[in-house]
C-alpha positions in Angstrom: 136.1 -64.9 167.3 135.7 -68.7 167.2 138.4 -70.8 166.6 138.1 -73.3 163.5 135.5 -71.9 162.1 136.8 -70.0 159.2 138.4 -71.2 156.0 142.0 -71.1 156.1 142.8 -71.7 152.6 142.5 -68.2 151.3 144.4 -67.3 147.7 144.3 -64.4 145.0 142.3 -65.2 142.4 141.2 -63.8 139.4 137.4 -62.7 139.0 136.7 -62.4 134.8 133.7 -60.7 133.7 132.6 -62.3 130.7 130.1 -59.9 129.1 132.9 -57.5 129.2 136.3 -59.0 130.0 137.6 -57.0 133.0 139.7 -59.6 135.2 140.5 -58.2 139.0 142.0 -60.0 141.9 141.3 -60.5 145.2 141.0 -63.1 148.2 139.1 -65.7 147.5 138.3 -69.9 148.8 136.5 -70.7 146.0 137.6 -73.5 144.0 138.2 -73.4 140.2 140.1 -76.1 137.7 140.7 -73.0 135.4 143.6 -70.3 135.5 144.4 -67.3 133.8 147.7 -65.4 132.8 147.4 -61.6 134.5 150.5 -59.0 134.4 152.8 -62.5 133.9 151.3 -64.3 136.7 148.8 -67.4 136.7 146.1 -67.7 138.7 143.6 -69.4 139.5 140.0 -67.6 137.2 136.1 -68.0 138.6 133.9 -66.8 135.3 130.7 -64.4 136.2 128.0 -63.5 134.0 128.2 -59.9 135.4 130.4 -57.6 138.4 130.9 -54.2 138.8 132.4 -53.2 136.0 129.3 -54.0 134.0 126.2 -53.9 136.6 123.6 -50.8 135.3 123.7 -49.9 138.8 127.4 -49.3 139.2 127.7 -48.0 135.5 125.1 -45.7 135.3 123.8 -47.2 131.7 120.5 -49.4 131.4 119.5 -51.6 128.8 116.4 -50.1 126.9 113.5 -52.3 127.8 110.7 -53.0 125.3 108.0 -52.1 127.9 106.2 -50.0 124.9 105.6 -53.4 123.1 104.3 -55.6 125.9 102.2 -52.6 127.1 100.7 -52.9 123.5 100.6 -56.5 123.4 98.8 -56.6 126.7 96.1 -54.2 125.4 95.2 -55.8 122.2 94.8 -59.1 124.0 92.4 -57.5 126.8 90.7 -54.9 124.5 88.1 -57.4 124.2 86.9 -57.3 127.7 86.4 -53.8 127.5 82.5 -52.2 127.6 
C-alpha cells in the first residue's frame, strides 16, 4: 500500500436517517459541526435523506407509484393523433 495516501483522521460517527430516525455508528472522515447524544456518548452526526434501514431495496416495501394516472394522462393528450 502507498504511504501518505490515506486519511488518518478516522472517528466513530453517528449516521441519522432522517425519514426514519435510526442513528448507527461507524468509522468515518467526514466532517460535521453537529453531534448527537447515543447510549450516553456524543458524537459527532452526518444527516442522510435515506440508508439501509429505510431503502425499498433493503426493506422489501415500495412506494406505490401513480403510473395508472400518467399512463392516463399520456393517453388523453396523444389520443388526438390517433387515425
Amino acid at each position: 500500500m502507498r504511504k501518505g495516501i490515506h486519511p488518518e483522521n478516522y472517528r466513530i460517527v453517528a449516521f441519522k436517517d432522517m425519514s426514519n430516525d435510526d442513528v448507527f455508528l461507524t468509522k468515518s472522515t467526514a466532517n460535521t459541526n453537529e453531534t448527537i447524544e447515543v447510549d450516553g456518548v456524543e458524537y459527532p452526526v452526518i444527516k442522510m435523506e435515506i440508508s439501509r434501514t429505510s431503502h425499498p431495496f433493503y426493506t422489501g416495501k415500495s412506494k406505490l407509484v401513480d403510473t395508472a394516472g400518467r399512463i392516463d394522462k399520456f393517453k388523453n393528450k396523444y389520443a388526438k393523433f390517433t387515425k
